[in-house]
C-alpha positions in Angstrom: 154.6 104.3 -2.0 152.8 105.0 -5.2 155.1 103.3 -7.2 155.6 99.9 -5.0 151.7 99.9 -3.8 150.8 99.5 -7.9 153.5 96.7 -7.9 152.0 95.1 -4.7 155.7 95.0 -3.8 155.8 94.4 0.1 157.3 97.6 2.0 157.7 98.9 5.0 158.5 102.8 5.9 158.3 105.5 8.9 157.0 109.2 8.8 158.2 111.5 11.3 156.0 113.8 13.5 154.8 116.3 11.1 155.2 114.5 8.0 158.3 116.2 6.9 160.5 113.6 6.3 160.2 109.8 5.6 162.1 106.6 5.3 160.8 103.7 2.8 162.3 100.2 2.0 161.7 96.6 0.7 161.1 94.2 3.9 164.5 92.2 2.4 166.9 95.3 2.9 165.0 96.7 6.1 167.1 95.0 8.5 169.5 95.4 10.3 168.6 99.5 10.7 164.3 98.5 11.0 163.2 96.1 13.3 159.2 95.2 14.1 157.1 93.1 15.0 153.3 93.2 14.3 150.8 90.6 15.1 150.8 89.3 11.2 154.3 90.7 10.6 157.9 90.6 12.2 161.6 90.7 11.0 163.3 90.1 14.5 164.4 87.3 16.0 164.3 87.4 19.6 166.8 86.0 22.8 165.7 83.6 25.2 165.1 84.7 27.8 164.4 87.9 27.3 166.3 90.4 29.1 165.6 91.4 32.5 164.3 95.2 33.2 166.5 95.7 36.7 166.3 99.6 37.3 163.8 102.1 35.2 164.2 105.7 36.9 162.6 108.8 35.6 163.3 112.2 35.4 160.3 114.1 34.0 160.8 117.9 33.2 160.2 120.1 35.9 156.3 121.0 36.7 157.2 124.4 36.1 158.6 124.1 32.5 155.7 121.8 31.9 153.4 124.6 32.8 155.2 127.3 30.8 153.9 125.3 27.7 150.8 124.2 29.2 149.7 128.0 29.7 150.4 128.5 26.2 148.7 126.3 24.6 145.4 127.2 27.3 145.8 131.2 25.8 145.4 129.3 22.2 142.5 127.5 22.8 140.4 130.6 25.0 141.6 132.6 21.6 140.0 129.6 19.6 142.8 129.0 17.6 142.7 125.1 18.6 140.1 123.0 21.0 142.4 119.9 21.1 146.3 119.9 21.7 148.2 117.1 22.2 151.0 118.5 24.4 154.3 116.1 25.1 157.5 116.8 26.8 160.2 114.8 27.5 161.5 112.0 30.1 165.0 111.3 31.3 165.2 107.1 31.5 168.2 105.6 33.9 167.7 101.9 32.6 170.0 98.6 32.8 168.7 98.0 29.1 169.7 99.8 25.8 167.4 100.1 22.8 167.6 96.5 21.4 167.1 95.0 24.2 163.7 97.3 25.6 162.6 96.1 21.9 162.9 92.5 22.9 161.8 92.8 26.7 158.5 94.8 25.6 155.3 93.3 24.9 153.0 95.4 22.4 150.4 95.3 19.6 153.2 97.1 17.5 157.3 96.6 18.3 159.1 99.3 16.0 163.5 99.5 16.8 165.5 101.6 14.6 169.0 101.0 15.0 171.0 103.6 17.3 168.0 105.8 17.1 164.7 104.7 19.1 162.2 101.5 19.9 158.7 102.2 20.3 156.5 99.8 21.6 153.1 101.4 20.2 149.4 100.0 21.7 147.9 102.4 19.0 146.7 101.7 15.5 146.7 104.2 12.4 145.2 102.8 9.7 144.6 99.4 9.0 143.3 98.7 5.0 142.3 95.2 4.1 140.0 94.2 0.7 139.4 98.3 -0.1 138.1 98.9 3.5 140.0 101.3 5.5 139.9 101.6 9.5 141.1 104.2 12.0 141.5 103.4 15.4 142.0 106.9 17.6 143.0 106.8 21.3 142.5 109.0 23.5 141.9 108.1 27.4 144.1 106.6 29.8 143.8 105.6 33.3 145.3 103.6 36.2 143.4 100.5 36.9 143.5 100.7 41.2 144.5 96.9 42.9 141.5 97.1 45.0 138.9 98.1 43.3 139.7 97.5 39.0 136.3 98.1 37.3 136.2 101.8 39.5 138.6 103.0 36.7 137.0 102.1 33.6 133.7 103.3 35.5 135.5 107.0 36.1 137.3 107.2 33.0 134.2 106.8 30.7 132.1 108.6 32.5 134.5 112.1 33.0 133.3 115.1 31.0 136.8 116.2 29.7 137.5 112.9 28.5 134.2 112.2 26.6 134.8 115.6 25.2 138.2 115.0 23.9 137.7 111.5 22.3 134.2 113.1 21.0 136.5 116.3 19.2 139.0 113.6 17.9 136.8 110.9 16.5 135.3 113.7 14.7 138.8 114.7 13.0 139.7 111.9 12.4 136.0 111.0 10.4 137.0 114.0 8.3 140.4 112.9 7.6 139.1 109.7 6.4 136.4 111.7 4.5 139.2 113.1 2.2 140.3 109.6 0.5 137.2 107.1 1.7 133.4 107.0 1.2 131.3 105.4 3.2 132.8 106.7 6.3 131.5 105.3 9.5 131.8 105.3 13.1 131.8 101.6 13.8 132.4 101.3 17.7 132.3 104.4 20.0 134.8 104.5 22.9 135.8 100.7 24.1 138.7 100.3 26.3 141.3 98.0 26.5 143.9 96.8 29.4 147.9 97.3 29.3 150.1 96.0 31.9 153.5 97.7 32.5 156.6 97.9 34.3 154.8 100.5 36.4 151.1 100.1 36.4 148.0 98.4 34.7 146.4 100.8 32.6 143.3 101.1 30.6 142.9 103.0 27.3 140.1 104.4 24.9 139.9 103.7 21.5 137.0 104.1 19.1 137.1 102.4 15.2 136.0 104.6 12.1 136.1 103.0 8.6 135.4 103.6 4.8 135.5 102.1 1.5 138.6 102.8 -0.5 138.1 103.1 -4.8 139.7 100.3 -6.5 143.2 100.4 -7.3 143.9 101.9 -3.7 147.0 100.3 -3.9 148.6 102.6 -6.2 147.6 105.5 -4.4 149.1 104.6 -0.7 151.2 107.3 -0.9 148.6 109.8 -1.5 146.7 108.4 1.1 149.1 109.1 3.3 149.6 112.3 2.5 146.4 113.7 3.3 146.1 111.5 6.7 148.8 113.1 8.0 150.5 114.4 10.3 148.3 111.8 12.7 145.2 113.5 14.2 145.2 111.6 17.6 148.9 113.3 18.3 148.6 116.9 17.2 145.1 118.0 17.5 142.1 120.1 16.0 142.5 121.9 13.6 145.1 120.4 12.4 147.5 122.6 10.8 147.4 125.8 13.0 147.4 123.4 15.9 150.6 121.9 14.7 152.2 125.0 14.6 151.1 125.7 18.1 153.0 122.2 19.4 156.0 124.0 18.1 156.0 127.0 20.3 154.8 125.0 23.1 156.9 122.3 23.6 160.6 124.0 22.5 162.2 120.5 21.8 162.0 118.7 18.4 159.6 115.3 18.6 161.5 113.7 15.5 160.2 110.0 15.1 157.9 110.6 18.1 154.2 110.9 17.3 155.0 109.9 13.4 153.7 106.8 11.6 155.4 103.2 10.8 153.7 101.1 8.6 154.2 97.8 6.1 152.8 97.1 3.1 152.5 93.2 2.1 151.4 93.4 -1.4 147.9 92.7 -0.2 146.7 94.8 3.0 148.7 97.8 4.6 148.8 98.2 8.7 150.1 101.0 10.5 150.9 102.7 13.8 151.5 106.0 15.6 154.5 106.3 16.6 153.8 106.0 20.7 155.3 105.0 24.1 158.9 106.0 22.4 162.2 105.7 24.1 165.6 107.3 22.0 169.0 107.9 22.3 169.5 111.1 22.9 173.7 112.0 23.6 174.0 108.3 25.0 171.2 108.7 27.0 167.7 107.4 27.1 165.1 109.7 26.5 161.2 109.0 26.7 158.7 111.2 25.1 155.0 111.4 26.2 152.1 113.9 26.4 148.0 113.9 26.4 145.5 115.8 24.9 144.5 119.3 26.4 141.3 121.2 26.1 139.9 124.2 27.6 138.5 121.3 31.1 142.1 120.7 31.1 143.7 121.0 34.8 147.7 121.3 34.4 148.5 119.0 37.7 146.3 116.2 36.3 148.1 116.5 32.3 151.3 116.8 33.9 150.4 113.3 36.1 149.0 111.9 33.0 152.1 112.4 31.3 154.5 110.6 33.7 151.8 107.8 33.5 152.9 107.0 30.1 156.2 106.7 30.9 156.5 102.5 31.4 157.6 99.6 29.5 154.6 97.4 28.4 155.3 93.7 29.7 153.5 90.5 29.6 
């Protein structure tokens, strides 16, 4: 990234969940295996018409596994060992669509399919760095927007204690992580929402947007940027590294992909995403990972519900 950023030779490349492993490559050899689409950037063509989402059935874990994990990550956080979690399990999918074709079907700010492996059709930023200036764009907060009464939702989600608290605990992290390779760094808007239609629901999310001023010759060092960004602070937790070790015992099931980073480079600016609302192959099968973030106000029913939430297809 080092090497190609000081170039300003356009790539693209994904980290997995705890930065462990990576894949990089030019935009010209990235397809067939990568396929996205950006609002500035894609590499897909697309079939017309799209194809048609017929049957979506879910098979979440069972509350009581959920719980198992849930309980031990709540004796963490009264030890004080972590105050934010992000806690995910996985979904069984029944679907009339493969991989490809969700990728086409799905409507999102960020449409990442890698071939035989996963599509992830991602409403969440990472890091977005344009002319030196870098911005983070955290999420934390979702909620079902009710048919009779829309604006009751966004009224309840921004006013609810737990919720304020988490996006609070996270906008803070991820200040600090930006703190490490930026000066300057700023809280530029606090908590705005932001509507998402789906196969299953409408749904509104929170997102607040932090920047700072990158040195000159950034370019050069993307790869160390990156390196002390992650893993992504919206989808492991506070503090970081002993809460990532936490995840591990909790949720007994490897997240891969899920919850890593995907980003292009275009000689000029850098975007990026977390690696969110993720469907894989898993055996043949379709697999669908999710979670939220838990603190000590958590209530297990109301994570586990949360959790399911996120399981949809994002359509126009």
């Amino acid at each position: 990234m080092n090497e190609w950023g000081k170039q300003r030779h356009p790539f693209v490349f994904l980290v997995d969940a705890f930065a462990e492993n990576g894949w990089i490559s030019t935009w010209e050899e990235a397809a067939p295996e990568l396929l996205w689409q950006t609002a500035r950037s894609e590499n897909a063509g697309f079939s017309s018409p799209p194809p048609q989402l017929r049957k979506w059935e879910i098979t979440p874990v069972a509350p009581a596994t959920y719980q198992k994990g849930f309980d031990q990550v709540m004796q963490h956080i009264r030890r004080g060992d972590t105050f934010l979690l992000n806690y995910t399990q996985p979904t069984q999918v029944d679907c009339n669509l493969d991989l490809h074709q969700l990728f086409q079907l799905s409507q999102a700010r960020y449409k990442v399919h890698l071939r035989g492996e996963f599509t992830c059709f991602s409403p969440e930023t990472f890091v977005k760095i344009d002319n030196g200036i870098i911005a983070a764009y955290p999420m934390k907060g979702t909620a079902e927007v009710s048919a009779g009464s829309p604006n009751d939702a966004e009224q309840q989600l921004l006013a609810d204690g737990k919720e304020l608290a988490e996006h609070h605990t996270i906008v803070d992290l991820i200040r600090n992580d930006l703190s490490q390779v930026a000066s300057q760094v700023t809280v530029k808007k606090f908590r705005y929402t932001e509507r998402l239609r789906t196969n299953r629901q409408e749904l509104i999310q929170v997102s607040s947007e932090i920047t700072g001023q990158l040195g000159d010759g950034w370019p050069a060092q993307l790869g160390d940027i990156f390196s002390r960004l992650l893993p992504a602070g919206s989808v492991t937790g506070a503090p970081k590294p002993k809460t990532t070790e936490i995840i591990r015992q909790a949720e007994k099931y490897e997240r891969g992909w899920y919850t890593g980073v995907f980003g292009l480079f275009d000689g000029q600016t850098l975007d990026s995403t977390v690696l969110i609302r993720f469907v894989e192959n898993n055996q043949g099968k379709l697999r669908f990972k999710s979670g939220g973030g838990i603190t000590f106000q958590s209530n297990c029913e109301q994570e586990y519900a949360e959790m399911i939430k996120k399981v949809y297809v994002p359509v126009a």
